[in-house]
N, C-alpha and C positions, 0 to 999 in steps of 0.2 A: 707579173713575172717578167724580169727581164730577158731578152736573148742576144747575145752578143755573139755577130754575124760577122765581123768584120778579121782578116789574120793582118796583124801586124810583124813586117819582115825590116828587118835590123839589115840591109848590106852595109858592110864596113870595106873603104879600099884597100886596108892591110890587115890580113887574115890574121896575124899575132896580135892584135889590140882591140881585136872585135866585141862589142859590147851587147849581149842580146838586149828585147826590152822587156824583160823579168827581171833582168841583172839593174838595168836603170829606173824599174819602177819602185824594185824593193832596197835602193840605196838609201832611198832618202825619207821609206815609209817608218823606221824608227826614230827619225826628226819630228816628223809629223807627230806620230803619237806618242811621245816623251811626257811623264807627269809634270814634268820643269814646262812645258807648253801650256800656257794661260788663255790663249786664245778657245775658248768653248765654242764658237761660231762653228769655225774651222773642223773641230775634231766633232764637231757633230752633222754636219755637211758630209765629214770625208766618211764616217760611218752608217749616214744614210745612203750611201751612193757606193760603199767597198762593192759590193757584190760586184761591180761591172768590174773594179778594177783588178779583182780575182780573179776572175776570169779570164779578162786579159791576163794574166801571169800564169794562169794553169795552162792558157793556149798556148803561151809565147814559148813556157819549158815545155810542151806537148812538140811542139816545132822543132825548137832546137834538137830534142832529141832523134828527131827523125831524120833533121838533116844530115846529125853527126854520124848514123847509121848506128847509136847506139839502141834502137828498139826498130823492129820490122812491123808491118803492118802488111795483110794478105790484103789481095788484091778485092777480096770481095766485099771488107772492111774501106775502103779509100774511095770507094764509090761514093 
């Protein structure tokens, strides 16, 4: 089982064009696995290995939302 330990934080210099990294990982995950993609190597590598990069994107909107102050989190939870 994996565990992914790591928060990845997106600062952008300009608050209007800021890009999280859910928003960058999932731009280009319907490239990846398009039926027009012939390459099997690849879409089988990327589906042995999704679980990490789900997670990273469940962390990454788990972030953003906290940052934006659209979800609260008590104090005994953040521990």
């Amino acid at each position: 089982m994996m565990f992914v330990i790591f928060q990845f934080v997106f600062v952008a210099p300009d608050v209007t064009s800021s890009t999280t990294v859910h928003e960058e990982m999932s731009r280009h995950l319907p490239t990846l696995l398009r039926p027009a993609n012939t390459d099997f190597l690849v879409i089988n590598k990327f589906m042995h290995h999704s679980n990490f990069f789900f997670e990273i994107m469940v962390k990454s909107m788990a972030q953003h939302l906290l940052s934006t102050g659209r979800i609260k989190v008590s104090t005994d939870l953040s521990l």
